[in-house]
FILUMKOL-27376 format. One line per field, with one value per residue (C-alpha): residue in three letters; x, y, z; residue number from 1. Coordinates in pm, 1 decimal, m for minus. Layout:
! FILUMKOL-27376
code <- ALA,...
xx <- X,...
yy <- Y,...
zz <- Z,...
pos <- NUM,...
//
This chain:
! FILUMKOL-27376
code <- UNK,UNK,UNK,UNK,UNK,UNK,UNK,UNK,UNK,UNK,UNK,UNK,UNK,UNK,UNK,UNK,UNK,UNK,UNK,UNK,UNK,UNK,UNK,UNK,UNK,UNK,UNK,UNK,UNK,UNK,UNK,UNK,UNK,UNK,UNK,UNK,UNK,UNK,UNK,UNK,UNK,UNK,UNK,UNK,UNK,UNK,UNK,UNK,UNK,UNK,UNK,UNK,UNK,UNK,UNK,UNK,UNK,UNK,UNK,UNK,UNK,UNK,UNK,UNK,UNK,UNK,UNK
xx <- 0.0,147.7,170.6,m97.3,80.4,72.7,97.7,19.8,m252.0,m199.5,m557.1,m457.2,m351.3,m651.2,m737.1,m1121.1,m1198.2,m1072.6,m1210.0,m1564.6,m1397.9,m1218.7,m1514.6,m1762.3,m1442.2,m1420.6,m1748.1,m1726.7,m1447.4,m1186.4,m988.4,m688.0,m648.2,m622.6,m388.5,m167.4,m184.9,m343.2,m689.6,m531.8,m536.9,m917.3,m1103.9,m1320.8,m1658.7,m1513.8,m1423.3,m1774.8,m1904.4,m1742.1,m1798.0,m2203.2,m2183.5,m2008.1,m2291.4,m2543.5,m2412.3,m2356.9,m2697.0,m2856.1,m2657.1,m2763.5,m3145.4,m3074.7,m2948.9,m3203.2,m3499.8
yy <- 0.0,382.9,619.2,948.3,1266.4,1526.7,1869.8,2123.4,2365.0,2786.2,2958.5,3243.4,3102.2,2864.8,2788.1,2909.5,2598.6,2483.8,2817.9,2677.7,2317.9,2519.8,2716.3,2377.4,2207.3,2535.9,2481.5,2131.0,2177.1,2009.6,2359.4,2239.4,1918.1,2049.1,2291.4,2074.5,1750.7,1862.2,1705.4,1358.6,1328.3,1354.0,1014.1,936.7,981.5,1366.1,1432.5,1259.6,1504.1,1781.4,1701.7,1648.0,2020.6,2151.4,1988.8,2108.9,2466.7,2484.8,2343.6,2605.2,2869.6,2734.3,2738.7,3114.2,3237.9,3073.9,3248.0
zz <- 0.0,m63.2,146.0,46.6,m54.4,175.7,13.4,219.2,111.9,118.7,181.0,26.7,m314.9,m405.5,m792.0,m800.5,m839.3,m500.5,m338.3,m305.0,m170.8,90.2,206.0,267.0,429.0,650.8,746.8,835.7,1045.3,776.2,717.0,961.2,817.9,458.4,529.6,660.7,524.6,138.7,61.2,0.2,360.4,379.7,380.4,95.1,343.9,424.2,30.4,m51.9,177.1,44.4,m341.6,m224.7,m109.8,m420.0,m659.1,m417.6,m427.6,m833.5,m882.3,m659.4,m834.7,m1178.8,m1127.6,m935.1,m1287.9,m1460.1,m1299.3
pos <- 1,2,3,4,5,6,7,8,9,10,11,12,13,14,15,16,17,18,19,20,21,22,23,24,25,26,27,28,29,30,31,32,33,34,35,36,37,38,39,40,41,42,43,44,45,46,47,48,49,50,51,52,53,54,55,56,57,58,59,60,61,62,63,64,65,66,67
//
């Protein structure tokens, strides 16, 4: 088994797409661990968590430009 890759993240510099991720991890209390450890060191229930929240978000922004 290999050993996850732990980049560390920078809040400050975030791709826009990663912005969003950051903000729902924030929120679920994940920020800390992702700065330090990068999101490989999330489990797959925490990422699942977070990706849930990202569709959830973009969907409710679609339909709020399409009224």
């Amino acid at each position: 088994m290999t050993k996850k890759k732990q980049e560390p993240i920078d809040p400050n510099n975030l791709k826009p797409e990663d912005q969003m991720k950051f903000e729902i991890a924030t929120e679920l209390g994940l920020a800390d661990k992702v700065i330090e450890h990068g999101w490989r060191s999330l489990t797959s229930k925490e990422s699942g968590r977070i990706g849930g929240l990202v569709t959830k978000r973009k969907r409710e922004a679609a339909a709020k430009t399409a009224e």
